[in-house]
N, C-alpha and C positions, 0 to 999 in steps of 0.2 A: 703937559703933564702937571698934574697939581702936587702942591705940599705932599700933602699927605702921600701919593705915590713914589715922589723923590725921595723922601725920608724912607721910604718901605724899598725902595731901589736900595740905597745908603747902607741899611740893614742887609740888605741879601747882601750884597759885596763881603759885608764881613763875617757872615755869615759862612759864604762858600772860600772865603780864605781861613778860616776857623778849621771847616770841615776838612776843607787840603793837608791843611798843618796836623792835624789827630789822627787824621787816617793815613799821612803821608801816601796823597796819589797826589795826581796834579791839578792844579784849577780848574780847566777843562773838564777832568773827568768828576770834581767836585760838585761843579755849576750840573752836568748833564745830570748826576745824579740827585743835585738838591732840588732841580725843578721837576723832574718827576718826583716827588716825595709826597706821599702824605703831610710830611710835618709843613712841607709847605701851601702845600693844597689848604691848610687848617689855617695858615696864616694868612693867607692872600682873602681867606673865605671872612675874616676876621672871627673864627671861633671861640670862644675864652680868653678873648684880648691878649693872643700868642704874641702879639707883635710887643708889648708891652713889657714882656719879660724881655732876663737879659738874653747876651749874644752866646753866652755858655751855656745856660740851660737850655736853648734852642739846640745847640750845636750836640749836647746831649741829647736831647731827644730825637732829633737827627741819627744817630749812631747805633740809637737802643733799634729805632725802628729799623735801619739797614741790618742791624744784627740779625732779627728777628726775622727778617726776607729773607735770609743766608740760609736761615735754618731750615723758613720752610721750603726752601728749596730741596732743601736736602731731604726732607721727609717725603 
């Protein structure tokens, strides 16, 4: 693995403990649901230098979008 993947590893970890802790589920169901994610799909893909930002604007943008599946679900 290179730099740069370990670092983007580094980040997902806190990432999907961020998301645990604000949504209160478990890490488990944190990780399962932040690797299916768009937000992460954007960042793996390196889109607008998502990686770049921080670990909270992530972890919100993460939330807005699981918000947003909730809904359409519902509709």
């Amino acid at each position: 693995m290179d730099g740069r993947q370990t670092i983007l590893q580094m980040k997902y970890a806190r990432l999907i403990d961020g998301i645990s802790r604000q949504q209160n589920i478990s890490r488990e169901e944190a990780m399962d649901r932040f690797y299916h994610s768009d937000t992460f799909q954007m960042i793996q893909s390196g889109i607008a230098d998502l990686h770049c930002r921080s670990d909270k604007y992530l972890i919100d943008e993460f939330c807005l979008e699981w918000k947003y599946r909730a809904l359409d679900k519902t509709i």
